[in-house]
Structure formats: C-alpha cells, structure tokens
Backbone as JSON Lines, residues from 0, in Angstrom:
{"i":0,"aa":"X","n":[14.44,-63.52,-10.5],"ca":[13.87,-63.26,-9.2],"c":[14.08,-61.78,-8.87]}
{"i":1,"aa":"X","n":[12.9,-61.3,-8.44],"ca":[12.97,-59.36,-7.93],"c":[13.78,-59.49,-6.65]}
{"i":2,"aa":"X","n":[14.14,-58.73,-6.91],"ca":[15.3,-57.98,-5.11],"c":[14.49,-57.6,-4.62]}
{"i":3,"aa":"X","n":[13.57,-57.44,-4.51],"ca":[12.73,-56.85,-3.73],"c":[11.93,-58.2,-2.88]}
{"i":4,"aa":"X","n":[12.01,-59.45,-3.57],"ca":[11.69,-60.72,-2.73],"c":[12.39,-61.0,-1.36]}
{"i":5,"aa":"X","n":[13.39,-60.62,-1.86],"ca":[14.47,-60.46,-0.46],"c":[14.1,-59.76,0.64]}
{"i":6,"aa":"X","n":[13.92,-58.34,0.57],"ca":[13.43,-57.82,1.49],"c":[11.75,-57.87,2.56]}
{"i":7,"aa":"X","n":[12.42,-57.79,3.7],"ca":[11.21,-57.82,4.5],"c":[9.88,-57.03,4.38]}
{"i":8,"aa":"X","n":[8.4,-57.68,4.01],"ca":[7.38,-56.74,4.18],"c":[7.55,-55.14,4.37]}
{"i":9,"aa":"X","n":[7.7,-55.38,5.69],"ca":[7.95,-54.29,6.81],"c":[8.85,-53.1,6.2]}
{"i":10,"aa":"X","n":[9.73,-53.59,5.21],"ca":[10.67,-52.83,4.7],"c":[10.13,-52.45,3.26]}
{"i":11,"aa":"X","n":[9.5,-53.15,2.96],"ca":[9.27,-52.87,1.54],"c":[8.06,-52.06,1.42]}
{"i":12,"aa":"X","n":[7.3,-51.74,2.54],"ca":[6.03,-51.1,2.49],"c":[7.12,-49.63,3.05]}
{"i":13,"aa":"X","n":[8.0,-49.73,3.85],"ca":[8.69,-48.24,4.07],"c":[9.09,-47.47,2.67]}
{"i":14,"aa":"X","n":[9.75,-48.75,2.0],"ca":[10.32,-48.2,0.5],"c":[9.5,-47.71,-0.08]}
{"i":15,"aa":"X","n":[8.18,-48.13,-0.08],"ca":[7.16,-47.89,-1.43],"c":[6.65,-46.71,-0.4]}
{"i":16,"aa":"X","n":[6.46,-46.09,0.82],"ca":[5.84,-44.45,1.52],"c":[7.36,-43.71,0.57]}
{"i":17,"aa":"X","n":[8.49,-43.85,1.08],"ca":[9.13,-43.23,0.86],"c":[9.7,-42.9,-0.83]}
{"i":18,"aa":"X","n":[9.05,-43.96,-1.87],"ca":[9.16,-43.49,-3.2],"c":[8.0,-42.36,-3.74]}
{"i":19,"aa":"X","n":[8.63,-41.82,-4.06],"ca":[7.43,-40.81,-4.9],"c":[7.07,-41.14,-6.08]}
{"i":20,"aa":"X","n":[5.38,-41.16,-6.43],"ca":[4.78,-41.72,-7.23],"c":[4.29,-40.77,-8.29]}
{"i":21,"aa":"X","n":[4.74,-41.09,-9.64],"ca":[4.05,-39.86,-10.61],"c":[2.45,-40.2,-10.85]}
{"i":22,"aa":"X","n":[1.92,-39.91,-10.86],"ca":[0.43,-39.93,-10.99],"c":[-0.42,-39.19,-11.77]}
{"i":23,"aa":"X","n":[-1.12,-38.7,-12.81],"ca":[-2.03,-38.03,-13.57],"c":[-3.3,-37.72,-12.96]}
{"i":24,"aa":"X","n":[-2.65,-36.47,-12.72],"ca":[-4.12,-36.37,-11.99],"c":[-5.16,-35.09,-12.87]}
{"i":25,"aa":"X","n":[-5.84,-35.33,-13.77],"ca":[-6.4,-34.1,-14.4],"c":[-6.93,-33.29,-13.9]}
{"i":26,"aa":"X","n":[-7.94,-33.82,-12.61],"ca":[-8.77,-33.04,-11.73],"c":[-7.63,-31.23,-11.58]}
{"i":27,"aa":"X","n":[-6.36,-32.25,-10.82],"ca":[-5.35,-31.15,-9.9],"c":[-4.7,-30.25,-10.95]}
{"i":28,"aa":"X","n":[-4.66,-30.41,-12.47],"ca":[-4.31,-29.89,-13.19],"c":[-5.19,-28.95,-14.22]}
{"i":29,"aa":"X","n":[-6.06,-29.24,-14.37],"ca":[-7.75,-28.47,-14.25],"c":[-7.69,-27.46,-13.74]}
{"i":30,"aa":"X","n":[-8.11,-27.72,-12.49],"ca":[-7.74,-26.56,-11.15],"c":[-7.09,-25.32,-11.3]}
{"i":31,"aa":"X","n":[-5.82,-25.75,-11.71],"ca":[-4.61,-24.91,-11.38],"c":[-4.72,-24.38,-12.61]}
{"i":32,"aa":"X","n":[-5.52,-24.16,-13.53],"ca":[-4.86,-23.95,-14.86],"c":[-6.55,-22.7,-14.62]}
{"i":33,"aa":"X","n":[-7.71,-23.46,-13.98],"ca":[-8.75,-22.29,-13.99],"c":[-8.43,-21.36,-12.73]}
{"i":34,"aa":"X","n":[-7.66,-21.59,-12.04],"ca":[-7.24,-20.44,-11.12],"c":[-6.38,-19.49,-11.38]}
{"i":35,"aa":"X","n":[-5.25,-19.95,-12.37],"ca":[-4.69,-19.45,-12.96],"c":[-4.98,-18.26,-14.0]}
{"i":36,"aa":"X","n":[-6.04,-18.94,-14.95],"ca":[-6.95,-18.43,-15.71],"c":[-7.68,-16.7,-14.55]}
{"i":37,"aa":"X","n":[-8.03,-17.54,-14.04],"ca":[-9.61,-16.4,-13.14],"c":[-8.27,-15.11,-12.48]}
{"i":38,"aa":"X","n":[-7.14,-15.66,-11.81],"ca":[-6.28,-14.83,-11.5],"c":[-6.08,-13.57,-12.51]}
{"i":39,"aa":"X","n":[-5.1,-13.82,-13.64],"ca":[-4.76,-12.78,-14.32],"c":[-6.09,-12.35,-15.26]}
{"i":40,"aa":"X","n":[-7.14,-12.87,-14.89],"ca":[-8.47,-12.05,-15.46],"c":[-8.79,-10.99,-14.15]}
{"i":41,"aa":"X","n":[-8.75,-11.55,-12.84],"ca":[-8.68,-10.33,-11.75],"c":[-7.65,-9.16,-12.03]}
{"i":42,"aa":"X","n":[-6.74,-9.25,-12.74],"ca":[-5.42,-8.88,-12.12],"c":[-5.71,-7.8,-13.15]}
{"i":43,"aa":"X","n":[-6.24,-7.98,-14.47],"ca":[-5.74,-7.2,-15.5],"c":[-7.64,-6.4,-15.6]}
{"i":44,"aa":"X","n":[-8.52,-6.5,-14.83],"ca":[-10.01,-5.89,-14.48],"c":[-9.74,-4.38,-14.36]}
{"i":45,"aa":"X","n":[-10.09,-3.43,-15.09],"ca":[-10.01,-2.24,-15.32],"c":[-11.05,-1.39,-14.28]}
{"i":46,"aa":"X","n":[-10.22,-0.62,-13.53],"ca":[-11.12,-0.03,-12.44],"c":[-11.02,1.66,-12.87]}
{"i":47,"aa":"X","n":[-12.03,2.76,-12.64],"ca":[-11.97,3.82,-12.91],"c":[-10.84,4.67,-11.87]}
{"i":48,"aa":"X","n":[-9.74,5.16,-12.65],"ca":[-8.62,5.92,-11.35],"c":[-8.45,7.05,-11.74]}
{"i":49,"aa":"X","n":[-7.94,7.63,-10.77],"ca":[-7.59,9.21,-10.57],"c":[-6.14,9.23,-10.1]}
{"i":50,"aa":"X","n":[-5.88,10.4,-10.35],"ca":[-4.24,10.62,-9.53],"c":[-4.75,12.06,-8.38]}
{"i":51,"aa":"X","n":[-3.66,11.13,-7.19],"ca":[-4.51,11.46,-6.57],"c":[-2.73,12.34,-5.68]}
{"i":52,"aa":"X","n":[-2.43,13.47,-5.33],"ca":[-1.18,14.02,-4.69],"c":[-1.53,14.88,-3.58]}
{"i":53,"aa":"X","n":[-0.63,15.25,-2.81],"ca":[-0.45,16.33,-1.84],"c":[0.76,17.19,-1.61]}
{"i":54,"aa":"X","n":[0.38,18.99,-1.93],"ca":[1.04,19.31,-1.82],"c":[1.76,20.32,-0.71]}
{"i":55,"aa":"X","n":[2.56,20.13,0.03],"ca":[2.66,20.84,1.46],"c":[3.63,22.28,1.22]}
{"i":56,"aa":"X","n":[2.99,23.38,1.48],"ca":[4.18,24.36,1.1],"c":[4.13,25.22,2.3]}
{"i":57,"aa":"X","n":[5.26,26.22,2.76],"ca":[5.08,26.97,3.99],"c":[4.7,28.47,3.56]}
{"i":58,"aa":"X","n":[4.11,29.16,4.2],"ca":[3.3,30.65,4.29],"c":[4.49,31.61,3.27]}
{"i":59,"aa":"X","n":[5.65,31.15,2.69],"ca":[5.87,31.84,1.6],"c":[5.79,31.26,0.35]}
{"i":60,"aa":"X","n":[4.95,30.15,0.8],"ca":[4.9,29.13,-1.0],"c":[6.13,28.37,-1.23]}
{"i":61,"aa":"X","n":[7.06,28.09,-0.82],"ca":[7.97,27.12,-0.6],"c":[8.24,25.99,0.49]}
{"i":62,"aa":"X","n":[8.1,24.52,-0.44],"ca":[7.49,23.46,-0.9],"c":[8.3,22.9,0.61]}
{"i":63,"aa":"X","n":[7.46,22.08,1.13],"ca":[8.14,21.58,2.48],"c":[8.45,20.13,2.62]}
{"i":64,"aa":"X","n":[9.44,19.61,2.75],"ca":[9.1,18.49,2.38],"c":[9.57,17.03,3.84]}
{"i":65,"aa":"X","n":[9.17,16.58,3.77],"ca":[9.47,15.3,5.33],"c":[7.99,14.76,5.7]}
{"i":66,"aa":"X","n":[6.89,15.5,5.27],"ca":[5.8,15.36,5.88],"c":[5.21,14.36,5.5]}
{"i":67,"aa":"X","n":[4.44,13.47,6.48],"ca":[4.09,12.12,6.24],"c":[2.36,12.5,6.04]}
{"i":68,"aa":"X","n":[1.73,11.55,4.79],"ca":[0.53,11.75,4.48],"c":[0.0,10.75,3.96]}
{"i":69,"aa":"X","n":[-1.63,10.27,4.98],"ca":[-1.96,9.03,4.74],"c":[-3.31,9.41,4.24]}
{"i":70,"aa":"X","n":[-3.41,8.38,3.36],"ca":[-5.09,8.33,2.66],"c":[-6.03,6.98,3.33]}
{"i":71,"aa":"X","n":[-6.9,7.82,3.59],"ca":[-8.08,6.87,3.96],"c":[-9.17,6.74,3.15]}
{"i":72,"aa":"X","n":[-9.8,5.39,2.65],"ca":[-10.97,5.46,1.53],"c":[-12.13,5.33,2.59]}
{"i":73,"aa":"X","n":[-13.04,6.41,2.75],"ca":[-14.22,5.88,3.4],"c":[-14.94,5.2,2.77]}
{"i":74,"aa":"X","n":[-15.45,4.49,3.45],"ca":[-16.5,3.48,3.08],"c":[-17.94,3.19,3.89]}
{"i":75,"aa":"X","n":[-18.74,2.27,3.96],"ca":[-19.9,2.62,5.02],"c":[-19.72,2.4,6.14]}
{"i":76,"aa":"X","n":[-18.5,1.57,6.87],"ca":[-18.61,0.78,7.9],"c":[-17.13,1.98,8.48]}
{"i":77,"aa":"X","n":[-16.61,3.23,7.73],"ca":[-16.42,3.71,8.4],"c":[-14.79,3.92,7.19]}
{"i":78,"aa":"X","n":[-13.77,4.54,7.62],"ca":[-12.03,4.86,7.25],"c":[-11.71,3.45,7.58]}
{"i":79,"aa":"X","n":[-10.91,3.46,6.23],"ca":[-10.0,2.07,6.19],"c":[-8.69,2.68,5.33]}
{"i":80,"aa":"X","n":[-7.58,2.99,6.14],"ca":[-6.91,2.9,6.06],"c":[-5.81,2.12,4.7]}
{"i":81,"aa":"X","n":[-5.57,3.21,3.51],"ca":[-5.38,3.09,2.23],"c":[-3.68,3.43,1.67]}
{"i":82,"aa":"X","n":[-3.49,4.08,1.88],"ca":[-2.0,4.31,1.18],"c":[-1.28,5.26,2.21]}
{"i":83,"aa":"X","n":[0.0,5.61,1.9],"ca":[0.65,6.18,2.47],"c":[2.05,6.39,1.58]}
{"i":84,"aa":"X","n":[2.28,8.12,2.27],"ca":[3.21,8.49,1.42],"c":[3.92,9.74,2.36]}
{"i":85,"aa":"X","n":[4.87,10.21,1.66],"ca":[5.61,11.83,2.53],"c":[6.2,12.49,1.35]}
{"i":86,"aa":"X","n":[6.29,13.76,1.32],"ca":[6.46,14.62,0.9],"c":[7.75,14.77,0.56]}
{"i":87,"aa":"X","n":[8.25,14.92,-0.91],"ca":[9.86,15.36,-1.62],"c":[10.12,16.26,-1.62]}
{"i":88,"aa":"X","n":[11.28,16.91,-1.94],"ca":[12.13,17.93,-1.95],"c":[11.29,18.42,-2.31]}
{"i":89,"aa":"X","n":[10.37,18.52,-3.54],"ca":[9.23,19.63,-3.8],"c":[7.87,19.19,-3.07]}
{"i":90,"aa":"X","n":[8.11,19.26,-2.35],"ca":[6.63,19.72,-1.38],"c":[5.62,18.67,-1.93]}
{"i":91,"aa":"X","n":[5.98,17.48,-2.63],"ca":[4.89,16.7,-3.17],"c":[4.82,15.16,-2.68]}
{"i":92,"aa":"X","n":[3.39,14.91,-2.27],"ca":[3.47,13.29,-1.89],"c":[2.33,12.88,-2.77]}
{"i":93,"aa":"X","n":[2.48,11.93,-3.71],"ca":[1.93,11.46,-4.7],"c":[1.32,9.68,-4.05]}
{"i":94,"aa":"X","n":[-0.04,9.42,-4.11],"ca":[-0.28,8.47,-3.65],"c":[-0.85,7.43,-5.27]}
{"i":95,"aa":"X","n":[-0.46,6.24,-4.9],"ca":[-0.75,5.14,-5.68],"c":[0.0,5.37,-6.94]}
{"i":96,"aa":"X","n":[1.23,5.96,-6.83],"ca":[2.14,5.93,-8.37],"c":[1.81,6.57,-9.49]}
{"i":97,"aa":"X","n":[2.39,5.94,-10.49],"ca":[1.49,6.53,-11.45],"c":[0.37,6.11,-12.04]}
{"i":98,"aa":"X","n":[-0.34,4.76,-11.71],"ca":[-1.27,4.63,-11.47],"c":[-2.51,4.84,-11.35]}
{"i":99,"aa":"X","n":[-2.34,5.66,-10.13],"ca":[-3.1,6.48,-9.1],"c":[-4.32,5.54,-8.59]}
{"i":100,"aa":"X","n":[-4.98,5.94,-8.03],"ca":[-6.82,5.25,-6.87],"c":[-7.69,5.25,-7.39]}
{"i":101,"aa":"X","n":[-8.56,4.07,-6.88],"ca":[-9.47,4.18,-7.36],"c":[-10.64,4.82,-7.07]}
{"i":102,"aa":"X","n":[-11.71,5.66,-8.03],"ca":[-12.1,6.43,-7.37],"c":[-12.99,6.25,-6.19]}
{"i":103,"aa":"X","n":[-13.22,7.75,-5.61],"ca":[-14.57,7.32,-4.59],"c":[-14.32,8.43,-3.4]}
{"i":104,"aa":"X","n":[-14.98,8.13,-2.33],"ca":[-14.71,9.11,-1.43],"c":[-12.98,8.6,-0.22]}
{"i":105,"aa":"X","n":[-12.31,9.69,-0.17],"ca":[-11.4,9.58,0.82],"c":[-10.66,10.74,1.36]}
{"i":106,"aa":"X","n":[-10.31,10.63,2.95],"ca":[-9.86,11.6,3.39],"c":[-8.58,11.32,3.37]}
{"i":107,"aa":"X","n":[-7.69,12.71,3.39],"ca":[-6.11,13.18,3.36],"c":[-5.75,13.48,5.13]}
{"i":108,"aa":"X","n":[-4.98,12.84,5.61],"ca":[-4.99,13.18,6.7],"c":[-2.61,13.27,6.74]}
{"i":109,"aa":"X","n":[-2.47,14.41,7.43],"ca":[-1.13,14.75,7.02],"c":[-0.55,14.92,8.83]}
{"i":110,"aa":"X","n":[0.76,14.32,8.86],"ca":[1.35,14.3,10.02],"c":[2.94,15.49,10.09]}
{"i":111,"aa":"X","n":[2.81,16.65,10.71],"ca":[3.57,17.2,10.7],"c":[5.26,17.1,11.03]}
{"i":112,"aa":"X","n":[6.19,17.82,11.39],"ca":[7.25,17.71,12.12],"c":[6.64,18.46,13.32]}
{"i":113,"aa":"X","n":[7.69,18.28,14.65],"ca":[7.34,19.14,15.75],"c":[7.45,20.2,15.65]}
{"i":114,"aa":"X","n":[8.49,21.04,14.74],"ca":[8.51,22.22,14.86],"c":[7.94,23.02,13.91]}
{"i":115,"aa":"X","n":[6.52,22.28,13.23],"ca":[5.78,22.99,12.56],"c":[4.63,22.55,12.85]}
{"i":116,"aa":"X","n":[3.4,23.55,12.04],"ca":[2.28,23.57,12.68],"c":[1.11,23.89,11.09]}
{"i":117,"aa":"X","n":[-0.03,23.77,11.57],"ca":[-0.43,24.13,10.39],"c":[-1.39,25.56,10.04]}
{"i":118,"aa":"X","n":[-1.41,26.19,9.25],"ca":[-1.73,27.48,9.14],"c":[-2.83,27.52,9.76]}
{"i":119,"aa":"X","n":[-3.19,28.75,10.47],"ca":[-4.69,29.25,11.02],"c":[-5.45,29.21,9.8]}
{"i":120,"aa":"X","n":[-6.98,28.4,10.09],"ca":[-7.81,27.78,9.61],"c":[-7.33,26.81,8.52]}
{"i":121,"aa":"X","n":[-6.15,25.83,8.63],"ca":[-5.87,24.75,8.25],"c":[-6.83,23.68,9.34]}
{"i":122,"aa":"X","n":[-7.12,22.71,8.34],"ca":[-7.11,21.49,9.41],"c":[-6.33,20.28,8.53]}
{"i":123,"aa":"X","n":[-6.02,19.22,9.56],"ca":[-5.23,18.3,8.88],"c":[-5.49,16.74,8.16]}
{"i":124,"aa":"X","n":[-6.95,17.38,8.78],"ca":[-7.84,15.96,7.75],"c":[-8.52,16.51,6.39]}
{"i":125,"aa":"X","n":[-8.17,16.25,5.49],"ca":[-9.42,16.78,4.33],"c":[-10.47,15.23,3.52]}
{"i":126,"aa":"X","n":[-11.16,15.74,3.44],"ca":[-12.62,15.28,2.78],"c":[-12.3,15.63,1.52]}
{"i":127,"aa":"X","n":[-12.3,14.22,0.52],"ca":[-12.79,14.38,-0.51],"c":[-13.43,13.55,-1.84]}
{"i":128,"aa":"X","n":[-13.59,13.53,-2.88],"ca":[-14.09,12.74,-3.57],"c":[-13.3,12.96,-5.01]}
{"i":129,"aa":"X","n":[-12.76,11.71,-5.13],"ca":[-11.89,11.85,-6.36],"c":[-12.61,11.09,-7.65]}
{"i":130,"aa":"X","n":[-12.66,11.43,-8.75],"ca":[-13.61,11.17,-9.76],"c":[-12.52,10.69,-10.9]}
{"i":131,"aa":"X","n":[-12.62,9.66,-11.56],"ca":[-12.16,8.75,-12.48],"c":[-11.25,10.14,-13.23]}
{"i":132,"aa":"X","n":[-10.21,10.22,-13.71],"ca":[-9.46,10.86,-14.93],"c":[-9.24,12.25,-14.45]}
{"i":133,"aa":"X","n":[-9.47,12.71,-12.94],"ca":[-9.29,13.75,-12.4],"c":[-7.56,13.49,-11.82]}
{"i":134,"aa":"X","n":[-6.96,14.53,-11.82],"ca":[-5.71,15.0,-10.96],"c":[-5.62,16.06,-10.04]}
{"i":135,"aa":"X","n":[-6.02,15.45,-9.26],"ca":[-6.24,16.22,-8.06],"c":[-5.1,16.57,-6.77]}
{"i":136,"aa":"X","n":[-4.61,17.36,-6.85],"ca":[-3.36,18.07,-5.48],"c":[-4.08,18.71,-4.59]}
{"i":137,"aa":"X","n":[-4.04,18.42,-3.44],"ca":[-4.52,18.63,-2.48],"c":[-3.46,20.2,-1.02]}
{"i":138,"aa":"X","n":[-3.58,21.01,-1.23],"ca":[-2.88,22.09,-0.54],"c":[-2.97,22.46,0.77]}
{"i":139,"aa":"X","n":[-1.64,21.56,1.16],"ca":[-1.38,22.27,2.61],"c":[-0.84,23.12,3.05]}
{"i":140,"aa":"X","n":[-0.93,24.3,3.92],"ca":[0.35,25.15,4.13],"c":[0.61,25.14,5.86]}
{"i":141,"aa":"X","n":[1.7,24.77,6.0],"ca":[1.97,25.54,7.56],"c":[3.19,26.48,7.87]}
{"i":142,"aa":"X","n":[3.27,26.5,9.11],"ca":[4.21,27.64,9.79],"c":[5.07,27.05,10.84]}
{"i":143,"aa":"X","n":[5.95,27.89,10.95],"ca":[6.79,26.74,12.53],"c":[6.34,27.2,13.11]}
{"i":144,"aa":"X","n":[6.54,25.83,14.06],"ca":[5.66,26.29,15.42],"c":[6.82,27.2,16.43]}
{"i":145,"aa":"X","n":[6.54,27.81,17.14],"ca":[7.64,29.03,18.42],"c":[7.35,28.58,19.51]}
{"i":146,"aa":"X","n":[8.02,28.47,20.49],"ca":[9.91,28.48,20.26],"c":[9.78,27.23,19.99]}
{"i":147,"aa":"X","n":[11.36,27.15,19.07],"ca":[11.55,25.96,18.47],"c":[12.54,25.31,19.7]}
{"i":148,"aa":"X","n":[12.29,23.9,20.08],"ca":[13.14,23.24,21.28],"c":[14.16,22.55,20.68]}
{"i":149,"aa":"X","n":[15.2,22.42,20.37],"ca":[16.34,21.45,19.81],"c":[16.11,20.06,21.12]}
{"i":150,"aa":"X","n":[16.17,19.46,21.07],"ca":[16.65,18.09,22.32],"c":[18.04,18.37,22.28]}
{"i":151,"aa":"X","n":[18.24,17.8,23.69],"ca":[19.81,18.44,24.16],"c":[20.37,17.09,23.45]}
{"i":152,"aa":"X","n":[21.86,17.34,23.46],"ca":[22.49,16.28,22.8],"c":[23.54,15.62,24.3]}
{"i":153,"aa":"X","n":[23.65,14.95,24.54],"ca":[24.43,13.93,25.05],"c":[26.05,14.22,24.96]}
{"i":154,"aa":"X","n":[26.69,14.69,25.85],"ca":[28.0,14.62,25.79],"c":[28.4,13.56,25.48]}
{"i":155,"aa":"X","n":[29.92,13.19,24.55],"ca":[30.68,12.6,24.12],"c":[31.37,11.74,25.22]}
C-alpha cells in the first residue's frame, strides 16, 4: 500500500505543486542553444574602428591633465552621447581602449577645470570624422584663467 493513500487529497495535490518536476522539454532547449548561438555570432561581428584620443596641453606644450572629455557619435536624429574619458599625467584621454570606435562622424566636446580656460580661437566642441584604421589625437590647448579664486577653507 502507497503512503501516499494515507494522506488527504487536499494534501497530496499541495505535495505534488510543491515537488519539482524534471521534464524534457526540447522546444526550451532549442531556444537557448539558438540564442546562444546568434549571441556570440553578434558579439564576435567585425565592425570597421579607429583609435580615437585627446590631447590637452597648455600654451607651453606641457601636457595637462584632470580634464574630462566626452565623445558624441552624431547620427541623423541628432548627438548621442558615446564614451567618456579624462586626461593622464600626459595630457592624454584615449576613448574606447585599445580597441578604439567605430567609425563615422563624432564630436569631441572637453570640460575644463575652473581655473583654466581655453586658448583664443579654441573652441571646445570639435567636429569630426574618424575613418576605419586611422589614429587620430585630437589637440587642445588652454591657459589659466586670471585671477585665480582658491575657495576659502573652513576653520578647524
């Protein structure tokens, strides 16, 4: 006689929600195996790139570095907002690794410190178009800006 004769309906339909059932399901295993598939065929799709850097130096050619610099890829519907990077001890902000972007059109747009500024006839957006197997550095220069304001500091 099953032990399970013993128990009430009511109880035995709880037991059998609460057992987990192995099941074959090929459909769900299909699936997962062509998504899987289509994935690392996206993943490993060879796109034409460039390296793409910025380099910030001040009005004696020495390399500035803190400065924050974002890439935008235009597109038709307008800047969409693409990478972002800041500037090292040598004056260099390198976007998308080594890597680098893919090509096409995009602007360099660079965010200073306060107490600098950017050279007469600098501007701080640039336009450009980066082309597959190109390495392209992009040259900023500025100047501090006068007078320089420290923020007061807070007594102890």
């Amino acid at each position: 006689m099953a032990m399970t004769s013993s128990i009430p309906k009511t109880s035995r339909a709880l037991i059998d929600m609460q057992t987990p059932r192995m099941r074959f399901r090929p459909f769900r295993i299909i699936s997962c195996l062509a998504l899987v598939t289509a994935m690392s065929v996206a993943c490993t799709r060879s796109y034409p790139m460039g390296r793409l850097s910025v380099r910030v130096q001040d009005a004696n050619g020495a390399p500035v570095a803190g400065v924050a610099a974002d890439l935008y890829k235009v597109m038709q519907s307008g800047e969409v907002y693409w990478r972002a990077s800041r500037t090292d001890s040598d004056g260099l902000a390198v976007f998308g690794g080594p890597a680098g972007v893919i090509e096409g059109r995009y602007v360099i747009r660079v965010t200073l410190m306060p107490w600098q500024k950017l050279s007469p006839g600098e501007s701080k957006d640039r336009d450009l178009t980066l082309k597959a197997g190109n390495d392209t550095v992009v040259i900023f220069r500025v100047v501090p800006r006068l007078p320089v304001r420290l923020p007061s500091r807070a007594s102890d």
